[in-house]
C-alpha positions as CSV (number, residue, x, y, z in Angstrom):
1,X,-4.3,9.6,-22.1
2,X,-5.1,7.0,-19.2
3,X,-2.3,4.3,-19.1
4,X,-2.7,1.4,-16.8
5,X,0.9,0.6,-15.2
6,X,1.7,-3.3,-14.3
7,X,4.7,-4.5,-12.5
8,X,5.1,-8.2,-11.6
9,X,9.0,-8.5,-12.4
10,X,10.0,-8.4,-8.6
11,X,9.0,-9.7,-5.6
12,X,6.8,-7.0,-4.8
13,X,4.5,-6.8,-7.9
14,X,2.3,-3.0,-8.4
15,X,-0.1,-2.1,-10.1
16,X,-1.1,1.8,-10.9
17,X,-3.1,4.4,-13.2
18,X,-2.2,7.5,-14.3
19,X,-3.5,10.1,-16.7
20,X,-0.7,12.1,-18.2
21,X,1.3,13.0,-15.2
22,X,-1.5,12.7,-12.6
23,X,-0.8,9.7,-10.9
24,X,-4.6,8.6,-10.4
25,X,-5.0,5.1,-8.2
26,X,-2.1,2.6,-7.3
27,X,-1.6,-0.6,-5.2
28,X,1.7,-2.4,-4.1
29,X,0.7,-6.0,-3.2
30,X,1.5,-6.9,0.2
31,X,4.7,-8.7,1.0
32,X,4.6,-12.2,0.1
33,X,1.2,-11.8,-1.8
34,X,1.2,-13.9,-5.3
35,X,1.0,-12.6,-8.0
36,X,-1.2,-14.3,-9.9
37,X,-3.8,-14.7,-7.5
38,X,-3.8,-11.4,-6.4
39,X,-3.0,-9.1,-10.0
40,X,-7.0,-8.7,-11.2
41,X,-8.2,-7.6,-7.5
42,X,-5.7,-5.0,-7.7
43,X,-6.6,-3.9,-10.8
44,X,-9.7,-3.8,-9.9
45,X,-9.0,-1.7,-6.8
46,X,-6.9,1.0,-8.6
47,X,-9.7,1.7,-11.4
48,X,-12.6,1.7,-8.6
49,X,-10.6,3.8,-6.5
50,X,-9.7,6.3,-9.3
51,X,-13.6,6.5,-10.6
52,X,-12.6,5.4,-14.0
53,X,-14.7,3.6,-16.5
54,X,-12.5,1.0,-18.6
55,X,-13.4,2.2,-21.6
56,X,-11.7,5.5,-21.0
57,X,-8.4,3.9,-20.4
58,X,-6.1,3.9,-23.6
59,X,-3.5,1.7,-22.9
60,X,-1.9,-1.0,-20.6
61,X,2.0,-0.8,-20.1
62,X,3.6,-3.8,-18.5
63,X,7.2,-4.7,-16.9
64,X,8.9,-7.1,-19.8
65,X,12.0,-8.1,-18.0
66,X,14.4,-9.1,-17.3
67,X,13.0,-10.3,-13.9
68,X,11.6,-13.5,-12.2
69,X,10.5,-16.0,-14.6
70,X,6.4,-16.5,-12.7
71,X,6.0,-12.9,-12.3
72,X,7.1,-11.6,-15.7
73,X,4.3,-14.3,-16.9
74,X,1.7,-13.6,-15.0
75,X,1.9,-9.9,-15.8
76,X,2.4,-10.2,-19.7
77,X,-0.6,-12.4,-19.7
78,X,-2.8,-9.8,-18.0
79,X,-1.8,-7.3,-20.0
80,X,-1.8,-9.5,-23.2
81,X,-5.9,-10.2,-22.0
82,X,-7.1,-6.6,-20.8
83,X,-5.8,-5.2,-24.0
84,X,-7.2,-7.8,-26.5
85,X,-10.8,-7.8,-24.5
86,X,-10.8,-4.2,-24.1
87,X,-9.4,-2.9,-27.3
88,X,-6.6,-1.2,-25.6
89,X,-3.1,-0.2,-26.6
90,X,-0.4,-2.3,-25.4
91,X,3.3,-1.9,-24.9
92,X,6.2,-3.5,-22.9
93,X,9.0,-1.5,-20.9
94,X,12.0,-2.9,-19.5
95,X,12.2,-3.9,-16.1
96,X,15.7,-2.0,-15.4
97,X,14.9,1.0,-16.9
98,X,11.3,1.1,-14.5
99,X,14.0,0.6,-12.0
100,X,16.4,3.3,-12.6
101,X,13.1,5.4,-12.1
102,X,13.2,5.4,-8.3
103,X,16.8,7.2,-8.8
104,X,16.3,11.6,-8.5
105,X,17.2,13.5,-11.2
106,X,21.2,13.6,-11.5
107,X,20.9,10.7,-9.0
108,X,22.4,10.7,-5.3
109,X,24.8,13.1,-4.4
110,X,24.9,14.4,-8.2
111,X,26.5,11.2,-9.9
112,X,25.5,11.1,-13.8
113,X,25.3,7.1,-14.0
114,X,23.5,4.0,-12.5
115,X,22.9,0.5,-13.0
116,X,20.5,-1.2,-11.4
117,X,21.9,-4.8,-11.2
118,X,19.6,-8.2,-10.8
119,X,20.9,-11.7,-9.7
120,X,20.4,-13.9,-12.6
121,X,21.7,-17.0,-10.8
122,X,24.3,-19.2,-11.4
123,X,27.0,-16.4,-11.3
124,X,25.7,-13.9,-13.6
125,X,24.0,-10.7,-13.2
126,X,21.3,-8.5,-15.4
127,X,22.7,-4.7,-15.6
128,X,21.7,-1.4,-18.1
129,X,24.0,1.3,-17.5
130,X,21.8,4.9,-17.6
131,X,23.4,8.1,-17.6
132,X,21.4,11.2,-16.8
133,X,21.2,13.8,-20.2
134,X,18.1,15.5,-21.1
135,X,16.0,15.5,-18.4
136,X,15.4,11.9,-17.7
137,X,17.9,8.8,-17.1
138,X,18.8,7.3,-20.7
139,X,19.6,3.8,-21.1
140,X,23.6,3.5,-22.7
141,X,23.8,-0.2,-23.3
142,X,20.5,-2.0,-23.1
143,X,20.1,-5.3,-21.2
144,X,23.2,-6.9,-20.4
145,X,23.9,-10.3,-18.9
146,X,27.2,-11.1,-17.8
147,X,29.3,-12.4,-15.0
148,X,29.6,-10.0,-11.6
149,X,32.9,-8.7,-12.5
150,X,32.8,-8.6,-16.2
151,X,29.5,-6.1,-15.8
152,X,31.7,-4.0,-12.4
153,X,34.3,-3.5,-15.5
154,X,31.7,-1.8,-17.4
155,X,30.2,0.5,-15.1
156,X,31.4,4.0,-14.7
157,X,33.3,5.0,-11.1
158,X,30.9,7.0,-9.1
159,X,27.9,5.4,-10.2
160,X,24.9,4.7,-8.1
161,X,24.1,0.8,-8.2
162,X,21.4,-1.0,-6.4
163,X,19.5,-4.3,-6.8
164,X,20.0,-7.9,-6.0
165,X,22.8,-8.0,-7.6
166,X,24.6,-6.0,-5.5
167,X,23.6,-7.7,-2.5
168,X,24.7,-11.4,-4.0
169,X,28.0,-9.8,-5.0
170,X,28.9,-7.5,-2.4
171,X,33.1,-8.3,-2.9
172,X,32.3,-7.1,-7.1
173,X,29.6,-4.7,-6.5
174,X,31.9,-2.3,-3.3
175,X,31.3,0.8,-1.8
176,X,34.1,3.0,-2.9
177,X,33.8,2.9,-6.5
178,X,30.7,3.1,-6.7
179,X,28.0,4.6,-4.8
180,X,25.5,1.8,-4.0
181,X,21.8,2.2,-2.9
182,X,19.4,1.7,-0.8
183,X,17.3,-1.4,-1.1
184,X,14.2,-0.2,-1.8
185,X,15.1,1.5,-4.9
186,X,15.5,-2.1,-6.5
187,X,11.3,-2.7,-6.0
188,X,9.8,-1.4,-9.5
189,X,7.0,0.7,-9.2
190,X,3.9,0.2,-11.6
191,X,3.7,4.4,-11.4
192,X,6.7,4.1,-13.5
193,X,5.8,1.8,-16.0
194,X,2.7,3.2,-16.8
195,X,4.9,7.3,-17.3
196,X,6.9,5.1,-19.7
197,X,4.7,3.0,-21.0
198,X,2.7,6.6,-21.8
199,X,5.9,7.6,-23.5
200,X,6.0,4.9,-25.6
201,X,2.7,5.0,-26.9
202,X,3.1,8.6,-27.6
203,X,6.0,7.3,-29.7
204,X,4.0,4.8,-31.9
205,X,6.1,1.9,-30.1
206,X,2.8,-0.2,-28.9
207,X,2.5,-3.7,-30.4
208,X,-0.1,-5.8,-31.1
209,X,-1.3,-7.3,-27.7
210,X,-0.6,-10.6,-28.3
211,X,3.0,-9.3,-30.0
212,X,3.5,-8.9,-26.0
213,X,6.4,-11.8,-24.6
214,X,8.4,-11.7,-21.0
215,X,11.9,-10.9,-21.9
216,X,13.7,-13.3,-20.1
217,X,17.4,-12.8,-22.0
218,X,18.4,-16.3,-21.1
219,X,17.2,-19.2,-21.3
220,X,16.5,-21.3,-18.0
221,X,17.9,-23.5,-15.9
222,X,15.7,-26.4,-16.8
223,X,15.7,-25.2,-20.5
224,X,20.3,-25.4,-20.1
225,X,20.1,-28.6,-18.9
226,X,17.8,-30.3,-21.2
227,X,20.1,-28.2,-23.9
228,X,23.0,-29.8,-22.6
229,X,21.6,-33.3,-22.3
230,X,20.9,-32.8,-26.2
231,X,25.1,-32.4,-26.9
C-alpha cells in the first residue's frame, strides 16, 4: 500500500511517500520556506521523483497536532483535498507521536521513556509520555497540556525529552533527571507519518476526508481573549 506522508506541524514542514516499508520519494522544505505556498510543488516532486501514478497511491496521512496553528491548516487542508479529488484514504496522526519517531529503539543510552515536549505559549507546554514495549514507542498518556513543571512531575527520571519545550524551560526541563535531546529530533519527519499513517489504515482507523480537523487542544489566544471579553 502507497501512503503519502504530510508534515506541516513544525517549522520545517515534509512531505514523503512510501510503500510498505520502502521509503520511496521525500522532500524537507527548505528553512524558512512556507508552507502553504510551497506544500503542492513538493508533492508534486516526491510522486515524480518516485515514478508513481496517483491513482496507485492508497492513502494520505497527515500531522494533526498539536503544532503551529498555520501549518497544521495548511496540511489538513491538502490532505482533506487530495483525498476527496482522488478517492483516497485519509487519516490523521498525532504530531508528538511522529515526533517520538526520530528516537532509536529503546531510545538513547537504553532509557524506556520520552516526551517530546512543544511550547504552547503563555506558560504551558504540549507533552505525550511514550515508553518503549513491543517493538515500537507506545504512547502512555495521549496529548497533554499543562504548565512546565506540572508536565516535569509527570515524566519518568531518565527519560529522553526534546522539543521546544525544553528549550523555553530549560530551569523545568534539566539535564540530570532527565536525559534531554538533541534538537533536531524535535523536526517531524513526513517518512514517519506516512509508516503510521500506513498503520492506521491497516487498522480501519481512516476517516472520512473531510472528518479530517487540526488538533489544536486549546483554544487561541485571540479565541481566550474574545472568551474573556464575553465574562
Amino acid at each position: 500500500m502507497i501512503v503519502l506522508g504530510i508534515e506541516t506541524s513544525g517549522k520545517v514542514g515534509s512531505v514523503a511517500l512510501c510503500d510498505e516499508d520502502e521509503l520511496l520519494a521525500a522532500y524537507t522544505f527548505p528553512e524558512g520556506a512556507r508552507h502553504a505556498r510551497d506544500i503542492m510543488p513538493a508533492i508534486d516532486r516526491v510522486v515524480t521523483e518516485a515514478g508513481v501514478p496517483r491513482a496507485d497511491i492508497a492513502a494520505v496521512a497527515v500531522s494533526e497536532g498539536p503544532g503551529s496553528f498555520t501549518g497544521l491548516r495548511v496540511g489538513i487542508a491538502c490532505a482533506k483535498t487530495l483525498a476527496y479529488a482522488l478517492g483516497w484514504k485519509a487519516v490523521g496522526v498525532p504530531s508528538l507521536e511522529v515526533m517520538a519517531q526520530n528516537v532509536g529503539p529503546g531510545g538513547a543510552d537504553g532509557c524506556s521513556a520520552t516526551c517530546p515536549v512543544r511550547d504552547a505559549r503563555r506558560e504551558r507546554v504540549y507533552g505525550t509520555i511514550f515508553e518503549w514495549h513491543g517493538g515500537r514507542w507506545r504512547d502512555t498518556t495521549g496529548v497533554l497540556i499543562a504548565k512546565p513543571d506540572e508536565l516535569a512531575a509527570r515524566i519518568p527520571d531518565g527519560a529522553l525529552i526534546f522539543g521546544s519545550g525544553v528549550g523555553a524551560y530549560p530551569d523545568v526541563f534539566r539535564a540530570g533527571r532527565f536525559q534531554v535531546g538533541d534538537r533536531a529530533l524535535a523536526v517531524g519527519r513526513a517518512e514517519a507519518v506516512a509508516r503510521l499513517g500506513l498503520a492506521r489504515v491497516r487498522e480501519g482507523r481512516d476517516v472520512d476526508p473531510m472528518a479530517l480537523v487540526p488538533r489544536y487542544y486549546r483554544v487561541t489566544e485571540a479565541e481566550e481573549k474574545l472568551g474573556a471579553s464575553d465574562r
